[in-house]
N, C-alpha and C positions, 0 to 999 in steps of 0.2 A: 301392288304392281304399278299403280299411278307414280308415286314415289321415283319407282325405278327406269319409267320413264321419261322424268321429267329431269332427273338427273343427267339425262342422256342430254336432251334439250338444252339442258343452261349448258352442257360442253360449247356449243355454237355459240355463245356468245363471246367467247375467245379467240374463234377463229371468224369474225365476220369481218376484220380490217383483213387479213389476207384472202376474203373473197372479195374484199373490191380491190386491190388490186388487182385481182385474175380477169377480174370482169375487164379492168379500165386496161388493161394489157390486149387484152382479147378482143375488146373494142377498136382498140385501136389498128390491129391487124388485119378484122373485119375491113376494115376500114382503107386499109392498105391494098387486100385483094378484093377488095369489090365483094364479097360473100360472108353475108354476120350469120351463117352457122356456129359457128367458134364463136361470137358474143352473145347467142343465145342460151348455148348449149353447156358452157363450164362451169357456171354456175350450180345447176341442176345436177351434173352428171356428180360436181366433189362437194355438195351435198349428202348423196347417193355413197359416197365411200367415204361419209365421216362415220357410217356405223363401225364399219372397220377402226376407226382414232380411237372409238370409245373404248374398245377393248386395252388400247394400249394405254388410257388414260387411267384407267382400272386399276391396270395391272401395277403401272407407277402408283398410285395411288393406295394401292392394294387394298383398295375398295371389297375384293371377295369377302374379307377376315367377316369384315361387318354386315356384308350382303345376306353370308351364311348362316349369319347371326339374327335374321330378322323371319315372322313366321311366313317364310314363303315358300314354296315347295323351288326344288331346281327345273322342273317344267316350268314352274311358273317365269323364273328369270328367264330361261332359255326364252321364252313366251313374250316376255319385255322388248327384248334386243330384237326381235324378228318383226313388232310392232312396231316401233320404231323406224324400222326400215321401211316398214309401210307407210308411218305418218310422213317422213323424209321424202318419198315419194311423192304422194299428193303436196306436200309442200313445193316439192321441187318443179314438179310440172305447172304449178299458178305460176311461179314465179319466171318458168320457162318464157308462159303464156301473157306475161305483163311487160317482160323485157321483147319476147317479138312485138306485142301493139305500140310499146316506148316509142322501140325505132322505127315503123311505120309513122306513126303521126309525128314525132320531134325530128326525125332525122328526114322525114320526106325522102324516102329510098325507092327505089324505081322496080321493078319487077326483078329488074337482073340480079339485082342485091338481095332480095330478098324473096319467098315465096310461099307458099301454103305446104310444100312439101319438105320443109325445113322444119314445120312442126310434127311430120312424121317423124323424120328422122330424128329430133329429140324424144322422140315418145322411145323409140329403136336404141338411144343410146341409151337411155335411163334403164329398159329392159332388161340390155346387155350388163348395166351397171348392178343391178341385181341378181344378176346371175352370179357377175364374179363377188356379189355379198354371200351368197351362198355356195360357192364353193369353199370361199376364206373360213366362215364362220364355224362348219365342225373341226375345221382340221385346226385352228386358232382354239377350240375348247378342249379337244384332242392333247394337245402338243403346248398349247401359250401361245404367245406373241410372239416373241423369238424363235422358236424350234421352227414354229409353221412357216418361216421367211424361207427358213433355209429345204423344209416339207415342200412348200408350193414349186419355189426356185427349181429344185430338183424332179418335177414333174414337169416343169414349163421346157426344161433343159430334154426330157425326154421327149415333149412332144417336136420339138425344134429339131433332135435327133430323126426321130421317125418320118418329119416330113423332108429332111435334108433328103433322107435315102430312096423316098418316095419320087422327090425330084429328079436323083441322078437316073431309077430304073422307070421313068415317066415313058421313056421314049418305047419300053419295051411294048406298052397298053397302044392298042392303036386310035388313035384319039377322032381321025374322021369319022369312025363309026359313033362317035359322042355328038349328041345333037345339045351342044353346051349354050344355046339361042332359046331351048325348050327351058332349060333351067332356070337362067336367066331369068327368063317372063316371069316363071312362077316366083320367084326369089320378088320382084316387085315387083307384083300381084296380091302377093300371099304371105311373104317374108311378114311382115309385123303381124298377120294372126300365129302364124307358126312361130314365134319369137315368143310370143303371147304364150302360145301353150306352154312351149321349152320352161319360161318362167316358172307357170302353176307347177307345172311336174318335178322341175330341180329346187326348186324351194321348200315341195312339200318331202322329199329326198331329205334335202338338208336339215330341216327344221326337226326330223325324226333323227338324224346323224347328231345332233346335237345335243338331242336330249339324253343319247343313247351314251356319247360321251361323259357328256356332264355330270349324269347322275352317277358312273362308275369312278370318275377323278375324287385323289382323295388334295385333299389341302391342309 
């Protein structure tokens, strides 16, 4: 299992010139609008969706033929990849958490630039970013790399439909009676514990979608 995630690992060392560039782009526009959110946070978050690369790297690679070939159960792979996502995680929030003290002390940035609640909200994106690792992931062991583009596509395009229609009969719901200030507070208040759960629960969803896949694909 170590093997197979380590494999995952050396994938990142092909793509770290194109994270400095992200960085030194995102820097710069930080920089532009007064607010290094965005130079904190792009790093971390396409980290977070390189588990996603791997599969595609696999698949060019057609690394399965050989994977199948080694004494590992397909729990155990599925097992690998979901690891991964977790080590990518605590990897990505240190390095969240070194690029916000960077610019603090080198940049000398004033309150307005920067803040203590900008390490929430990376904690909030990377959450999000693992969310949509597990929705990708069974339907990507489901379907492949290719099928699931067009799988997801066509569920993003429904939810887009649904909320079009939800827009236009908005007006019929009478919306004074919504106390949308209640929400609000609780949403930050409570948004990053309830994000928190969301994670544990669709991951552990996923991670059983996955195996449930896996083990029935034939190759």
């Amino acid at each position: 299992m170590r093997g197979l995630i380590v494999k995952d690992l050396l994938y990142m060392k092909t793509t770290w010139k194109n994270l400095v560039v992200m960085f030194i782009g995102s820097l710069l526009i930080s920089i532009a609008i007064g607010n290094y959110l965005l130079a904190i946070s792009v790093i971390p978050v396409m980290l977070l969706a390189s588990g996603i690369s791997t599969f595609q790297t696999d698949e060019f690679y057609n690394t399965e033929s050989y994977t199948l070939a080694m004494p590992l159960s397909r729990i155990k792979i599925v097992t690998c990849k979901y690891l991964f996502t977790l080590i990518m995680m605590l990897i990505s929030t240190i390095i969240g958490l070194i690029i916000y003290e960077l610019i603090i002390v080198i940049g000398h940035v004033d309150a307005a630039g920067i803040n203590v609640d900008m390490l929430k909200q990376l904690i909030m994106l990377e959450l999000a970013s693992v969310i949509v690792n597990s929705i990708f992931y069974p339907v990507i062991y489901k379907y492949g790399c290719e099928k699931s583009r067009f799988v997801l596509m066509s569920i993003v395009m429904l939810l887009l439909g649904v909320g079009s229609i939800f827009s236009v009969y908005i007006n019929v719901i009478n919306v004074q009676k919504i106390d949308f200030t209640k929400y609000i507070n609780f949403i930050q208040e409570h948004g990053l514990n309830v994000l928190f759960v969301a994670v544990i629960i669709i991951t552990i969803i996923s991670y059983g979608l996955s195996i449930l896949f896996y083990r029935h694909k034939d190759y």
